[in-house]
PQR file with spaces between the fields and no chain letter, atoms N, CA, C, O and H, PARSE charges and radii, in Angstrom:
ATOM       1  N    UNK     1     -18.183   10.039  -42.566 -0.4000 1.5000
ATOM       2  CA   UNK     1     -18.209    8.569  -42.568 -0.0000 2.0000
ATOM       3  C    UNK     1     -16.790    8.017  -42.503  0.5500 1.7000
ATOM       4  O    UNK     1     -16.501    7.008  -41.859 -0.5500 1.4000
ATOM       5  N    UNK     2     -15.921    8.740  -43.211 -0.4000 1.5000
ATOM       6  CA   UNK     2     -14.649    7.863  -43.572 -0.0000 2.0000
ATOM       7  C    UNK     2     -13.762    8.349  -42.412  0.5500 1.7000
ATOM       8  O    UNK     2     -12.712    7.719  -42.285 -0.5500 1.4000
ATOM       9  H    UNK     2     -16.156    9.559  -43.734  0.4000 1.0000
ATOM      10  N    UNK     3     -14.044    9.616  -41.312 -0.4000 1.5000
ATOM      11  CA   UNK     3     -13.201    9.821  -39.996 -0.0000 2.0000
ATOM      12  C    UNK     3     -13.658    8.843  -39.572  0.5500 1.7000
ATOM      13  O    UNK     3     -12.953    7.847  -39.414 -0.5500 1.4000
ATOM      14  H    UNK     3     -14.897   10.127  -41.415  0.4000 1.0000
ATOM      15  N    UNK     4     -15.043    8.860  -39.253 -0.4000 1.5000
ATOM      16  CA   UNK     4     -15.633    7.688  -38.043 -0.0000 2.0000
ATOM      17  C    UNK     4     -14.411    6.595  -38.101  0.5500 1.7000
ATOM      18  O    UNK     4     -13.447    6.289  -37.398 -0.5500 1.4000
ATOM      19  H    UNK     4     -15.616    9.669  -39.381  0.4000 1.0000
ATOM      20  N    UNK     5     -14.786    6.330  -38.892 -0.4000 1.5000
ATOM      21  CA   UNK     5     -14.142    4.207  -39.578 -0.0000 2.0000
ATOM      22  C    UNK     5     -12.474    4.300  -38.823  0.5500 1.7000
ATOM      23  O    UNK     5     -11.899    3.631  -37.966 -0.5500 1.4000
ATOM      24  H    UNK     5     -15.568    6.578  -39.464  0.4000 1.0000
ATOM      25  N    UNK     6     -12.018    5.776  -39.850 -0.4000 1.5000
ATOM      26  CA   UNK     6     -10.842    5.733  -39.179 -0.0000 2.0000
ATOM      27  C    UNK     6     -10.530    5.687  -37.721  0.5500 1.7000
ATOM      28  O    UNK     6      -9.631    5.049  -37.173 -0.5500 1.4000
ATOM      29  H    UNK     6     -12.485    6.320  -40.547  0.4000 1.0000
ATOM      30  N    UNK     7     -11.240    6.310  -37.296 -0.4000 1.5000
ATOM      31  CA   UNK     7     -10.784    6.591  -35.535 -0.0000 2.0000
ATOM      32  C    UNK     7     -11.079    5.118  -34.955  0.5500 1.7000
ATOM      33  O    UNK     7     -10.391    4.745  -34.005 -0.5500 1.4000
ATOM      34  H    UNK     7     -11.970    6.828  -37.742  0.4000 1.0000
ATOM      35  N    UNK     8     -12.270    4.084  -35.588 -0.4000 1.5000
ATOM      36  CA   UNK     8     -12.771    3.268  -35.136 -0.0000 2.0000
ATOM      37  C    UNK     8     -11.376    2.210  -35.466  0.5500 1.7000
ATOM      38  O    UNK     8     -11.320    1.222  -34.734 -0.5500 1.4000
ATOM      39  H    UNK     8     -12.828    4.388  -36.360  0.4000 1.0000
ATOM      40  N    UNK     9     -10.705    2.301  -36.097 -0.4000 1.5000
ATOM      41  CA   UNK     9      -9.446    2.030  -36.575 -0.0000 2.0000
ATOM      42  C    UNK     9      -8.396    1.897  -35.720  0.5500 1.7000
ATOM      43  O    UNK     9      -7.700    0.962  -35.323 -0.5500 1.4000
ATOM      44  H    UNK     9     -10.750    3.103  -36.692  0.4000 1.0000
ATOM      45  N    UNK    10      -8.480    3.441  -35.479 -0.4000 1.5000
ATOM      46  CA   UNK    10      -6.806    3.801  -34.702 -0.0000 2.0000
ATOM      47  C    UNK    10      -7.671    3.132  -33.162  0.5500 1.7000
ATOM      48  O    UNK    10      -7.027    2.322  -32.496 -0.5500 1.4000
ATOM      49  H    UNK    10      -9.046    4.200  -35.801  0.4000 1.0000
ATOM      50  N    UNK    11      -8.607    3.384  -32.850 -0.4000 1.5000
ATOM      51  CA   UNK    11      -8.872    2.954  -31.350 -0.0000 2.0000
ATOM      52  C    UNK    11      -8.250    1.497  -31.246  0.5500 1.7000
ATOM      53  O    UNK    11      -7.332    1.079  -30.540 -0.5500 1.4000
ATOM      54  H    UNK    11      -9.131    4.041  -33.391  0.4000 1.0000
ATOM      55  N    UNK    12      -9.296    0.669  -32.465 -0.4000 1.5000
ATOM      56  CA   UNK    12      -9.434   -0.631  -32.207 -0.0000 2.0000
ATOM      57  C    UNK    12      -7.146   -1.424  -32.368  0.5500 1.7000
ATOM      58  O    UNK    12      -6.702   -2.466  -31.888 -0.5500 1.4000
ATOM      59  H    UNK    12     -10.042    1.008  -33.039  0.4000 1.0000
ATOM      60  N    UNK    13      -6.426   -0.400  -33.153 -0.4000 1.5000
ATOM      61  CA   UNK    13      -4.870   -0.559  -32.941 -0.0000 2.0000
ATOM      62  C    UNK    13      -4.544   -0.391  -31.615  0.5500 1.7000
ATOM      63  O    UNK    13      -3.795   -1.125  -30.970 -0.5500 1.4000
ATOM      64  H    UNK    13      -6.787    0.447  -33.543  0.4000 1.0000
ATOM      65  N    UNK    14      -5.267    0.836  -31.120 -0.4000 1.5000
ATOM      66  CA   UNK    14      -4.208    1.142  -29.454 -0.0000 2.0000
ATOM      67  C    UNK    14      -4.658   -0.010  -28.488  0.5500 1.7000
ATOM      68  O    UNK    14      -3.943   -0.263  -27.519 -0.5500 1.4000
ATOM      69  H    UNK    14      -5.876    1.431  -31.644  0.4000 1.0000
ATOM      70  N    UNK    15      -5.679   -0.638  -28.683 -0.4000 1.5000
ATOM      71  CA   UNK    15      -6.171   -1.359  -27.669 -0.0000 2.0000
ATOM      72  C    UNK    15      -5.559   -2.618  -27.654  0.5500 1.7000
ATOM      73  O    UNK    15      -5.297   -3.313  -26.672 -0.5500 1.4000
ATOM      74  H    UNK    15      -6.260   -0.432  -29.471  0.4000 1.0000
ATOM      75  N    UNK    16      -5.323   -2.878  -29.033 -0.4000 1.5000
ATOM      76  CA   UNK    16      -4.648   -4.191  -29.740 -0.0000 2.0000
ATOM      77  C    UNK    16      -3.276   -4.163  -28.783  0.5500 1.7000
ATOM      78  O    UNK    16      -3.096   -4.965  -27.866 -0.5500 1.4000
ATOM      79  H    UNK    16      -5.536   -2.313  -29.830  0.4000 1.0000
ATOM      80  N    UNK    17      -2.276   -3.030  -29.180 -0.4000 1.5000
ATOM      81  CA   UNK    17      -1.003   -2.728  -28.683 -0.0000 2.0000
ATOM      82  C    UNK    17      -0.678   -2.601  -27.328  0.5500 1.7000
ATOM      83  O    UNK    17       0.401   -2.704  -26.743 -0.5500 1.4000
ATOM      84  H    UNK    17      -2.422   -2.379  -29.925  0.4000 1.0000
ATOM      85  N    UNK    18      -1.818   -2.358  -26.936 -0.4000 1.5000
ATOM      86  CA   UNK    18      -1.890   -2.330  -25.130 -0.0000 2.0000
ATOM      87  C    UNK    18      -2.242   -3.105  -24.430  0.5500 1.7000
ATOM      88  O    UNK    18      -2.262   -2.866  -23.223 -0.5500 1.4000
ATOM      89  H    UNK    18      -2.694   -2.275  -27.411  0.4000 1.0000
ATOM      90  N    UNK    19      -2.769   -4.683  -25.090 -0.4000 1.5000
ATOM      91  CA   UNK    19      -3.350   -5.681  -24.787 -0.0000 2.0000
ATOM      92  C    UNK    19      -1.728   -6.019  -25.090  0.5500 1.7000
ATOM      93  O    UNK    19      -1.004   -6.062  -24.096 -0.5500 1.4000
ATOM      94  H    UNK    19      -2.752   -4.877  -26.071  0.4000 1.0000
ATOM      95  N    UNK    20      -1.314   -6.183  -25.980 -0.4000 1.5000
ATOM      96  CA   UNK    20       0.293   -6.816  -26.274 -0.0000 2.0000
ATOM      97  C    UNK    20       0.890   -6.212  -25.559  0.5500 1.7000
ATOM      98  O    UNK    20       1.381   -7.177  -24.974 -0.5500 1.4000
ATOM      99  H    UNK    20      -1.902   -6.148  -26.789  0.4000 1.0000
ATOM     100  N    UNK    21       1.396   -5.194  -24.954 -0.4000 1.5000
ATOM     101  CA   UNK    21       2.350   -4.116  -24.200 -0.0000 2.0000
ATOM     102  C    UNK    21       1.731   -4.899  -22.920  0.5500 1.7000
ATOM     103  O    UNK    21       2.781   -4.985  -22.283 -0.5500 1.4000
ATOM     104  H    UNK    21       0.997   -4.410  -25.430  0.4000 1.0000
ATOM     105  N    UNK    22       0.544   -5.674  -21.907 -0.4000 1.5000
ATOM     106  CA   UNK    22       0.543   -5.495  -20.634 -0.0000 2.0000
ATOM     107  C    UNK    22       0.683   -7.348  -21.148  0.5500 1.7000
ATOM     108  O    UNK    22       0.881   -8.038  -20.148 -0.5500 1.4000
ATOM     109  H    UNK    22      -0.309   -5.604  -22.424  0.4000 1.0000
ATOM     110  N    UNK    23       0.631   -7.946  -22.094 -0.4000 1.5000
ATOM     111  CA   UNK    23       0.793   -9.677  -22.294 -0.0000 2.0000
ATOM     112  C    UNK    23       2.203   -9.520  -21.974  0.5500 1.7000
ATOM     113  O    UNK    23       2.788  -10.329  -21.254 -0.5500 1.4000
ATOM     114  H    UNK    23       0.470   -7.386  -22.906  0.4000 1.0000
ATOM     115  N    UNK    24       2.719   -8.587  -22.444 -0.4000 1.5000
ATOM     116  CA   UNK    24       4.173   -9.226  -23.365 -0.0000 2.0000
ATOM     117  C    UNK    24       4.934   -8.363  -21.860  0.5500 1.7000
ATOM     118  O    UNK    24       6.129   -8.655  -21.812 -0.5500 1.4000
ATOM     119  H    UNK    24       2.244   -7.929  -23.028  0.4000 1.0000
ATOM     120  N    UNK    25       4.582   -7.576  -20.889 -0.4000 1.5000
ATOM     121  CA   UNK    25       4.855   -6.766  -19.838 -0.0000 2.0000
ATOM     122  C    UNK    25       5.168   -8.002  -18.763  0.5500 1.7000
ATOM     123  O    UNK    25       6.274   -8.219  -18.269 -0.5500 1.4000
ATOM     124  H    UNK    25       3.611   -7.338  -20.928  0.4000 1.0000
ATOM     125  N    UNK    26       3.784   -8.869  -18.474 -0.4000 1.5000
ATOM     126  CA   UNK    26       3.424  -10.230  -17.844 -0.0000 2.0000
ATOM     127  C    UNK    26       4.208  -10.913  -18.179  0.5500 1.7000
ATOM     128  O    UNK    26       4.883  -11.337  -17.241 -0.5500 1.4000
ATOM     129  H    UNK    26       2.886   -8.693  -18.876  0.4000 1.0000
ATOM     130  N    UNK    27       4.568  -11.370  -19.412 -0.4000 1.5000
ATOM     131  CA   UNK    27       5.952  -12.453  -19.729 -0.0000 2.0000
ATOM     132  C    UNK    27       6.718  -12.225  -19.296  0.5500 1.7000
ATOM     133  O    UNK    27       7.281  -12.873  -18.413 -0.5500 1.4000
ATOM     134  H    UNK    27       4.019  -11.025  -20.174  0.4000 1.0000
ATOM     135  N    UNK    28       7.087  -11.038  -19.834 -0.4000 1.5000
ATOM     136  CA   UNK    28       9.049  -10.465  -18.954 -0.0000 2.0000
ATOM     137  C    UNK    28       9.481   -9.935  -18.040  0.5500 1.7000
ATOM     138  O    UNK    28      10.636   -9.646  -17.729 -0.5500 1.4000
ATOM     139  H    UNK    28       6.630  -10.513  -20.551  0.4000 1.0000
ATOM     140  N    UNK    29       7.763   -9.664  -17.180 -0.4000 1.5000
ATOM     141  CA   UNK    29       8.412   -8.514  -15.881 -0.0000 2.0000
ATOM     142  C    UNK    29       9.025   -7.708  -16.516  0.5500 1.7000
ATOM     143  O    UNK    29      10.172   -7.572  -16.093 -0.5500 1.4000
ATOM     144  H    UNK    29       6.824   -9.898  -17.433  0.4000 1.0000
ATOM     145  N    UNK    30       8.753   -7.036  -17.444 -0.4000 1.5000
ATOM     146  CA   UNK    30       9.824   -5.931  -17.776 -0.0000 2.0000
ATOM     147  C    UNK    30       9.546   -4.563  -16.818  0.5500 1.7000
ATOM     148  O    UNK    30       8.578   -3.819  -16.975 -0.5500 1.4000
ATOM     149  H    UNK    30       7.821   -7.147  -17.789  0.4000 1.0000
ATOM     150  N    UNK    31      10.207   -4.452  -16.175 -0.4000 1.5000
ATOM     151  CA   UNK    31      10.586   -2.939  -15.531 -0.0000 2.0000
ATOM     152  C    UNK    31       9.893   -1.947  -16.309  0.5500 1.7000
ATOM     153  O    UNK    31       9.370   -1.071  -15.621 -0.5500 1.4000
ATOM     154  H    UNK    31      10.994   -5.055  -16.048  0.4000 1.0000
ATOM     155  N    UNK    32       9.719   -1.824  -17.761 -0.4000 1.5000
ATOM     156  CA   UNK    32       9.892   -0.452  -18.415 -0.0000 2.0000
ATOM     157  C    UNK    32       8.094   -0.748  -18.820  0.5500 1.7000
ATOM     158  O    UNK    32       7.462    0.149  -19.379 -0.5500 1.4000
ATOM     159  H    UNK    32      10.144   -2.535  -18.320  0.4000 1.0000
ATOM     160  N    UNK    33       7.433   -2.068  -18.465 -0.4000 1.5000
ATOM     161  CA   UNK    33       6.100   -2.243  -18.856 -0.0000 2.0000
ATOM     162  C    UNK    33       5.563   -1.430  -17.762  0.5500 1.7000
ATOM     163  O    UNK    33       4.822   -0.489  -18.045 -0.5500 1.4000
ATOM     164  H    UNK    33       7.947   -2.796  -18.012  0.4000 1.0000
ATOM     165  N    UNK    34       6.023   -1.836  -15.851 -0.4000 1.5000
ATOM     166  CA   UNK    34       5.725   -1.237  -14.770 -0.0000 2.0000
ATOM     167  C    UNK    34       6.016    0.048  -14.780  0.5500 1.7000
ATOM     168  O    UNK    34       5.248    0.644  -14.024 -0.5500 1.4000
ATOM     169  H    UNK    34       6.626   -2.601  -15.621  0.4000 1.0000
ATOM     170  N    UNK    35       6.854    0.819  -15.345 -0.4000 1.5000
ATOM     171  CA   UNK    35       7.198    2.243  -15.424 -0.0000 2.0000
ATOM     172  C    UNK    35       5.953    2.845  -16.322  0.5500 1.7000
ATOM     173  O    UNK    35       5.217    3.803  -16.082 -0.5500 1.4000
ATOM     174  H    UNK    35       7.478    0.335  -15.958  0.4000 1.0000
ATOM     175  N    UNK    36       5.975    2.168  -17.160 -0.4000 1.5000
ATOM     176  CA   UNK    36       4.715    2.842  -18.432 -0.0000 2.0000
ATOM     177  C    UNK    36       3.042    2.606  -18.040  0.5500 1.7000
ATOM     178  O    UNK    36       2.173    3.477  -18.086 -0.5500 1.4000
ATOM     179  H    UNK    36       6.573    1.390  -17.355  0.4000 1.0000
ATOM     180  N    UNK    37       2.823    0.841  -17.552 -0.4000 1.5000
ATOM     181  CA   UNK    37       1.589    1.106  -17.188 -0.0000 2.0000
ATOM     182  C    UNK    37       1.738    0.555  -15.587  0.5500 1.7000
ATOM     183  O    UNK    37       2.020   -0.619  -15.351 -0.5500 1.4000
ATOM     184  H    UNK    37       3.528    0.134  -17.515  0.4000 1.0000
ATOM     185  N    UNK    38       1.501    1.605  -14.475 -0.4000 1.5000
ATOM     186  CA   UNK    38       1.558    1.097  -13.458 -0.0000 2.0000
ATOM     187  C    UNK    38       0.206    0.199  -13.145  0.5500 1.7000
ATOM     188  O    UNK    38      -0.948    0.516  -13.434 -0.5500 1.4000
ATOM     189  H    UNK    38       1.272    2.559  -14.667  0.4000 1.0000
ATOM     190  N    UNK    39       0.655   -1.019  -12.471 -0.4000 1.5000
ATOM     191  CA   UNK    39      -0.537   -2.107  -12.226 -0.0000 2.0000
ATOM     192  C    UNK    39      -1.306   -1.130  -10.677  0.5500 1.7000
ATOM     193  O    UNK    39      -0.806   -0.369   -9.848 -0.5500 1.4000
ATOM     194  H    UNK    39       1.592   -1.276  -12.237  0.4000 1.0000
ATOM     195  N    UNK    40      -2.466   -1.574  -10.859 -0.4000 1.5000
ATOM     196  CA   UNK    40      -3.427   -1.389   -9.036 -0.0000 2.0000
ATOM     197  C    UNK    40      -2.913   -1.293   -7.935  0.5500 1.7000
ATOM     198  O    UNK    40      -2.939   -0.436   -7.051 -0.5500 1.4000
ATOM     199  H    UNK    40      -2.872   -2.193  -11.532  0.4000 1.0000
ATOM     200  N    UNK    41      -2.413   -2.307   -8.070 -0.4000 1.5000
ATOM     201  CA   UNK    41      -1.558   -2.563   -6.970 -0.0000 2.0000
ATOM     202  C    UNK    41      -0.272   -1.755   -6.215  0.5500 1.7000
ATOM     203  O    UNK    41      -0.007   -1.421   -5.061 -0.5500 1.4000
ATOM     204  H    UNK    41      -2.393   -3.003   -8.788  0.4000 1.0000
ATOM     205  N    UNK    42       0.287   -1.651   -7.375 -0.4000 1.5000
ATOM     206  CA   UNK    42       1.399    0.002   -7.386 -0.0000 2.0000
ATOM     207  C    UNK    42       0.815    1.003   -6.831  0.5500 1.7000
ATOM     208  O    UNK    42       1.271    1.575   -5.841 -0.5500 1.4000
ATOM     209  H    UNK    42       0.071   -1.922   -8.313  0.4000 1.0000
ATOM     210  N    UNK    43      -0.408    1.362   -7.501 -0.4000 1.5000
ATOM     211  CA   UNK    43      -0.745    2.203   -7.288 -0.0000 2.0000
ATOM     212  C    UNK    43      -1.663    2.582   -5.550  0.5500 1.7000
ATOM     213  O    UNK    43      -1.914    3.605   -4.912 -0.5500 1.4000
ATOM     214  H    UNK    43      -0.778    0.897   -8.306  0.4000 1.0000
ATOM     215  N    UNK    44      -1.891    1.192   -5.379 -0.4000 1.5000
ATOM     216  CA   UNK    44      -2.490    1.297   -3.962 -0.0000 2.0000
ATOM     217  C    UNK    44      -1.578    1.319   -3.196  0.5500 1.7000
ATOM     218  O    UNK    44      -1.939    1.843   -2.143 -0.5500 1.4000
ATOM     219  H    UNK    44      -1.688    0.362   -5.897  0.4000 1.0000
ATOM     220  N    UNK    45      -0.163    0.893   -3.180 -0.4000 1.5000
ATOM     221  CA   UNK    45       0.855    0.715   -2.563 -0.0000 2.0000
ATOM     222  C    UNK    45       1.249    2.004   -2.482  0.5500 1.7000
ATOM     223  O    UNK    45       1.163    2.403   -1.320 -0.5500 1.4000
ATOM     224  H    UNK    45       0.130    0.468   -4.036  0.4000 1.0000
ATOM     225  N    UNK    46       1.880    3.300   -3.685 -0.4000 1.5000
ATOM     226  CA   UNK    46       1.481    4.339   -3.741 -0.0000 2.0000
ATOM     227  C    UNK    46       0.784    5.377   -2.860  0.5500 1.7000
ATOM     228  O    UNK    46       1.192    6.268   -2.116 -0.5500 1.4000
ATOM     229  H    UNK    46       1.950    2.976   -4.629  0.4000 1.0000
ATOM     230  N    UNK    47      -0.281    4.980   -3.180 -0.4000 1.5000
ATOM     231  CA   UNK    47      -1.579    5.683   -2.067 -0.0000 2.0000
ATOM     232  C    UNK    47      -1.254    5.077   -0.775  0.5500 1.7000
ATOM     233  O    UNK    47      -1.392    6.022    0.001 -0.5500 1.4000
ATOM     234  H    UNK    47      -0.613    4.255   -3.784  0.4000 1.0000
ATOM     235  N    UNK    48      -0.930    4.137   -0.143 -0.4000 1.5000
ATOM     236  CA   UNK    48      -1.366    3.936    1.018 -0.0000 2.0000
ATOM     237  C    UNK    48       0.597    4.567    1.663  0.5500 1.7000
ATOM     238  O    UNK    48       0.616    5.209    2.713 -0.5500 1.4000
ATOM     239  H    UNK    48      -0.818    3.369   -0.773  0.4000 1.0000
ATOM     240  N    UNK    49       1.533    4.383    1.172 -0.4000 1.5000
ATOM     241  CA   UNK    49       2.707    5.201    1.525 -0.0000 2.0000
ATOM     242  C    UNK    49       2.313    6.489    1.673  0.5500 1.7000
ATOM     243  O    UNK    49       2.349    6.891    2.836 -0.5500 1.4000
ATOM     244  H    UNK    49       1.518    3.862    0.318  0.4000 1.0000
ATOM     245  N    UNK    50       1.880    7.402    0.695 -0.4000 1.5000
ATOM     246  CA   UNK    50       1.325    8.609    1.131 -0.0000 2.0000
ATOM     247  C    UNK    50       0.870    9.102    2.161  0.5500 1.7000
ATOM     248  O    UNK    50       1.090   10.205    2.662 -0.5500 1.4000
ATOM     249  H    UNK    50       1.851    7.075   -0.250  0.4000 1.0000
ATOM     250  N    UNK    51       0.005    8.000    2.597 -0.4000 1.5000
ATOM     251  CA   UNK    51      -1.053    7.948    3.314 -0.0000 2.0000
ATOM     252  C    UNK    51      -0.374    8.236    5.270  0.5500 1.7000
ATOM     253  O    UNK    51      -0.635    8.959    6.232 -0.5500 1.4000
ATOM     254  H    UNK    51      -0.174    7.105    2.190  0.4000 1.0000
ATOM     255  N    UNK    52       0.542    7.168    4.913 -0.4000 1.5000
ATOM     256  CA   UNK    52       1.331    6.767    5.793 -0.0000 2.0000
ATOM     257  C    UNK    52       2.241    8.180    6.150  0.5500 1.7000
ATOM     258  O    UNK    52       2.524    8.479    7.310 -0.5500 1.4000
ATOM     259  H    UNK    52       0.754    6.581    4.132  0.4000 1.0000
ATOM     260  N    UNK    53       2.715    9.125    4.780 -0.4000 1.5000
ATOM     261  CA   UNK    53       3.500   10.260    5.667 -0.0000 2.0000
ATOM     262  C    UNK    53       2.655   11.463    5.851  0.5500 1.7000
ATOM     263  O    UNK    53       3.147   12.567    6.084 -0.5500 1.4000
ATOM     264  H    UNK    53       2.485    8.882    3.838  0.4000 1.0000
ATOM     265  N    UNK    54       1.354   11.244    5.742 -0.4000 1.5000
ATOM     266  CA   UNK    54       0.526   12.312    6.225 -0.0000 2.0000
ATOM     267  C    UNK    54       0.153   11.765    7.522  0.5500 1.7000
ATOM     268  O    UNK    54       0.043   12.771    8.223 -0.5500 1.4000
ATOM     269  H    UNK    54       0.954   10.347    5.552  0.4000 1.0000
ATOM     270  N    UNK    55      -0.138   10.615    8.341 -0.4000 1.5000
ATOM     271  CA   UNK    55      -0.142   10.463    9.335 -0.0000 2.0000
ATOM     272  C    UNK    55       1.184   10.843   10.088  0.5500 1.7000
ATOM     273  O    UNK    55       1.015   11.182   11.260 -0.5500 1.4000
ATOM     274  H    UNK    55      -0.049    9.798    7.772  0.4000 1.0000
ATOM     275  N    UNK    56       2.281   10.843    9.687 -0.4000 1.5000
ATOM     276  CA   UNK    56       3.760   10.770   10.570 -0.0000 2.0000
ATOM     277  C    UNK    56       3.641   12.662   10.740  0.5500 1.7000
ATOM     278  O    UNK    56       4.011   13.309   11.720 -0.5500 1.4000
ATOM     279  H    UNK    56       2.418   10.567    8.735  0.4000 1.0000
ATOM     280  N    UNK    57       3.135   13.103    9.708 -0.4000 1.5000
ATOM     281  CA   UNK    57       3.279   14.621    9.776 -0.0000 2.0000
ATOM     282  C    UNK    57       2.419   14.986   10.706  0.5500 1.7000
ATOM     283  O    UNK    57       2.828   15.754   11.576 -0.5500 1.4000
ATOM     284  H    UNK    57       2.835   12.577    8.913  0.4000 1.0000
ATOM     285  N    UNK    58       0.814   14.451   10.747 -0.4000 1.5000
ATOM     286  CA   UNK    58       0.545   14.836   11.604 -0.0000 2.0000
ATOM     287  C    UNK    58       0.880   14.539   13.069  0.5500 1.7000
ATOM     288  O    UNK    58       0.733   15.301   14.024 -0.5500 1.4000
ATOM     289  H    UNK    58       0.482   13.827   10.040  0.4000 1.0000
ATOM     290  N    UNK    59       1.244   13.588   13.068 -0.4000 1.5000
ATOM     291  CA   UNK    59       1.977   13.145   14.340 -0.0000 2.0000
ATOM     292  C    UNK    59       2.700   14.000   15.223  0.5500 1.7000
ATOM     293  O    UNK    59       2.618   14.237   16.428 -0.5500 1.4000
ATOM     294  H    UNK    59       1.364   12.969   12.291  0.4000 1.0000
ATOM     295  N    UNK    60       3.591   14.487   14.093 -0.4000 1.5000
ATOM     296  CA   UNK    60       4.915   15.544   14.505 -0.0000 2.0000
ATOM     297  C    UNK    60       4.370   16.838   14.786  0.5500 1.7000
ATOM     298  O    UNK    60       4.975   17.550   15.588 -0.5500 1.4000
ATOM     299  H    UNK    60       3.658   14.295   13.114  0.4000 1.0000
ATOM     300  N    UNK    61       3.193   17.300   14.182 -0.4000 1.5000
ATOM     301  CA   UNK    61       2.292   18.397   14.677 -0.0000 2.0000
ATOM     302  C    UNK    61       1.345   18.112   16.161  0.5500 1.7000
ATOM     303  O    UNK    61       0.885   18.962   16.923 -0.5500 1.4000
ATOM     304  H    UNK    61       2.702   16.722   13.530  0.4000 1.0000
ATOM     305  N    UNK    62       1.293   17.289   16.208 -0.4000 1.5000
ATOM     306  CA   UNK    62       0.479   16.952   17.521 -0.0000 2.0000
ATOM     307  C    UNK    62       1.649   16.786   18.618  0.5500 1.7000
ATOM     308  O    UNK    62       1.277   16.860   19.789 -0.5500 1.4000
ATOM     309  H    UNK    62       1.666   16.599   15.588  0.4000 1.0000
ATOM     310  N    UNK    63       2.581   16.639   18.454 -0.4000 1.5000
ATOM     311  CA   UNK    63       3.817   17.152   19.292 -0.0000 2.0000
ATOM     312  C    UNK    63       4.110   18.674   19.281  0.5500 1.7000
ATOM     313  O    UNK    63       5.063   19.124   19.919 -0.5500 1.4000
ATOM     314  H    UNK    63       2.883   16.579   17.502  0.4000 1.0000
């Protein structure tokens, strides 16, 4: 009973802190919020660069 509560605890803190870490990220543009939690968007930007040098490779193979 008394783990449960706890964990129900520590969850309901990280979520708290990570709701403040991506508010307080949004206020300042901080660089080190985008380093820690990358937004969607990064990440599609990310993926689609990738994307982009697997086409150039194959390119250079089809030559």
């Amino acid at each position: 009973m008394l783990t449960s509560v706890s964990i129900t605890l520590f969850v309901g803190n990280f979520m708290e802190l990570y709701i403040l870490m991506v508010v307080w990220g949004e206020l300042a543009g901080s660089h080190i919020h985008r380093f820690l939690w990358r937004k969607p968007e990064e990440q599609y930007m990310a993926k689609r660069s990738k994307d982009r040098k697997v086409t150039k490779n194959s390119g250079q193979r089809a030559h």
